[in-house]
C-alpha positions in Angstrom: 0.0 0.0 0.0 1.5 3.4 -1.0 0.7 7.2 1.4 2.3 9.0 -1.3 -1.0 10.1 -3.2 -2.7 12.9 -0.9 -6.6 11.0 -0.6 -9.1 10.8 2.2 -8.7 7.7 2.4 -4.9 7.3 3.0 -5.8 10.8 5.0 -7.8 8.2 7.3 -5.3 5.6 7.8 -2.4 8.0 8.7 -4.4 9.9 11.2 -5.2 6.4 13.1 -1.6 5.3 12.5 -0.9 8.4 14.5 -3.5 8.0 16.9 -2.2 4.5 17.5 1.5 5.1 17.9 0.3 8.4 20.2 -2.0 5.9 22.3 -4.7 8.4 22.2 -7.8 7.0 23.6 -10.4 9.5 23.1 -10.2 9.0 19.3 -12.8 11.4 18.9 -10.2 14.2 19.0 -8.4 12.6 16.3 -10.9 12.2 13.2 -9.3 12.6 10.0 -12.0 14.7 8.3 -10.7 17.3 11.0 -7.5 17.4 8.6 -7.6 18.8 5.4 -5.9 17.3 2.5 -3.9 20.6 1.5 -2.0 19.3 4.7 -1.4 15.5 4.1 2.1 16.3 3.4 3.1 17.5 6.5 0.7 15.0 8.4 2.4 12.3 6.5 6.0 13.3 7.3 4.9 13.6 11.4 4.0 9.6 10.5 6.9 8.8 8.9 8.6 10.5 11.9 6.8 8.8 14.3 7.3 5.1 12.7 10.9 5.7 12.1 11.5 7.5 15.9 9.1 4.5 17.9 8.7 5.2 21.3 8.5 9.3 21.8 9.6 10.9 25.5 7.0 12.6 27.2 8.4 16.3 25.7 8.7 15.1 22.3 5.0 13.7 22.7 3.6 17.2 24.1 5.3 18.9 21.0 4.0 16.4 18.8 0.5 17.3 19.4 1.1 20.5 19.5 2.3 20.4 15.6 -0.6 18.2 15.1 -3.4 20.7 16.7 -1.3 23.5 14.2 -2.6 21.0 11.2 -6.0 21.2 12.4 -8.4 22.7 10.4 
């Protein structure tokens, strides 16, 4: 399966990859249609930076939702 192509429904799985990997349990804070797809670049490359990193320190977390609230629409 390829990410590269910027559609809702690669938009979906990357949000819930990063939900996963952030063990958010209130999913409802993390829907993808909250995303638009003019950012799936950037949302994307915070994935790929989350797969390659694995386990995140509590700091790097914190800043990591922070960039993802920026994305927000």
């Amino acid at each position: 399966m390829s990410l590269n192509e910027p559609t809702q429904k690669n938009m979906n799985i990357i949000v819930n990859e990063i939900a996963e990997h952030l063990q958010v349990v209130n999913r409802s804070i993390m829907k993808p249609e909250d995303f638009d797809l003019e950012k799936y670049s950037e949302l994307k490359s915070l994935r790929d930076m989350l797969v390659a990193k694995g386990n995140l320190s509590v700091a790097e977390t914190q800043a990591f939702i922070e960039e993802l609230a920026s994305l927000r629409k």
